[in-house]
N, C-alpha and C positions, 0 to 999 in steps of 0.2 A: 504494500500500500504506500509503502514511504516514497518510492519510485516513481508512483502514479501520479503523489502528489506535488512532488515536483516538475514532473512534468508537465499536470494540469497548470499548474502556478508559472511556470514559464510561457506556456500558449499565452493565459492571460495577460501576463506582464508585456510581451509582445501586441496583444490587442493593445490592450490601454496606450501603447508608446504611435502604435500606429494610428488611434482614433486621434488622439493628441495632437499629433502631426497636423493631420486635415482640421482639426479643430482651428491650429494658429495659423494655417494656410488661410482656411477661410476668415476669420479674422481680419488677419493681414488686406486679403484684395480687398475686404470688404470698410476698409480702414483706408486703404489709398484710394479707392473709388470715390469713395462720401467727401476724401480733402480734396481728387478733381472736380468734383461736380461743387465742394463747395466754395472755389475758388470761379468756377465759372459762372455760378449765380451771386460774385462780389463779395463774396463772404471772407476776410482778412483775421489771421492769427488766431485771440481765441473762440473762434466765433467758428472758424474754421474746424477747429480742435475739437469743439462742443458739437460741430455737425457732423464730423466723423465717428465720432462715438455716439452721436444717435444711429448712426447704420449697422455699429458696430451690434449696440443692444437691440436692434431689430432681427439682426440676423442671429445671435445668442436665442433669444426668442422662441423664435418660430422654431417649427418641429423639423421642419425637411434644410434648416438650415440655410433656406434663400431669402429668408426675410429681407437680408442690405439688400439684397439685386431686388425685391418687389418694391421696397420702402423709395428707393434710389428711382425708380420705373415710375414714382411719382413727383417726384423732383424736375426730374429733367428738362423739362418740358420749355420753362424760360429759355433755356440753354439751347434750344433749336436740335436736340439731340434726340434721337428716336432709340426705342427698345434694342435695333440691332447694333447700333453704337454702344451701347452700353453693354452688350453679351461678348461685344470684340473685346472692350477694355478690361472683363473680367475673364477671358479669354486669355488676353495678354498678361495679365497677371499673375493668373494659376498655371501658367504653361511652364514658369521656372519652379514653381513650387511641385511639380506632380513627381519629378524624379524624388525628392524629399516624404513625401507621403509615402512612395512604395518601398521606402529605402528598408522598413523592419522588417 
């Protein structure tokens, strides 16, 4: 049993290391997205700072973890910037993250 248990306890440890991962990926894009878009709706310093982290805790939120990209789908809009502008730029952002998430 001893065997078992360490080896149940290392899957896990491995899960956790790898949910972790995508958790501060997501974050991340979802942290530089909110300071572009809040920078292109004139939003300066901390105002900036305070609007990234409302996308931050949107997407913390929600269950399927796209709350930034839906919260963000309603912003936009002053910015002349459409839904498939905004899938690029978090496109662009998770593209260097994905090696990282599969890394465990």
């Amino acid at each position: 049993m001893n065997t078992y248990s360490k080896a149940q306890e290392a899957t896990l440890r491995q899960y956790f290391m790898v949910e972790e991962r995508r958790f501060i990926d997501r974050t991340s894009a979802d942290r530089s997205a909110g300071a572009l878009v809040a920078q292109c709706l004139g939003l300066q310093g901390t105002d900036t700072t305070a609007f990234a982290d409302r996308v931050v805790e949107a997407g913390i939120r929600s269950l399927d973890g796209r709350g930034g990209f839906d919260f963000l789908a309603t912003q936009i809009g002053p910015c002349g910037y459409g839904i498939e502008q905004l899938r690029s730029c978090y496109a662009t952002l998770t593209q260097a993250a994905l090696p990282l998430s599969h890394a465990a």
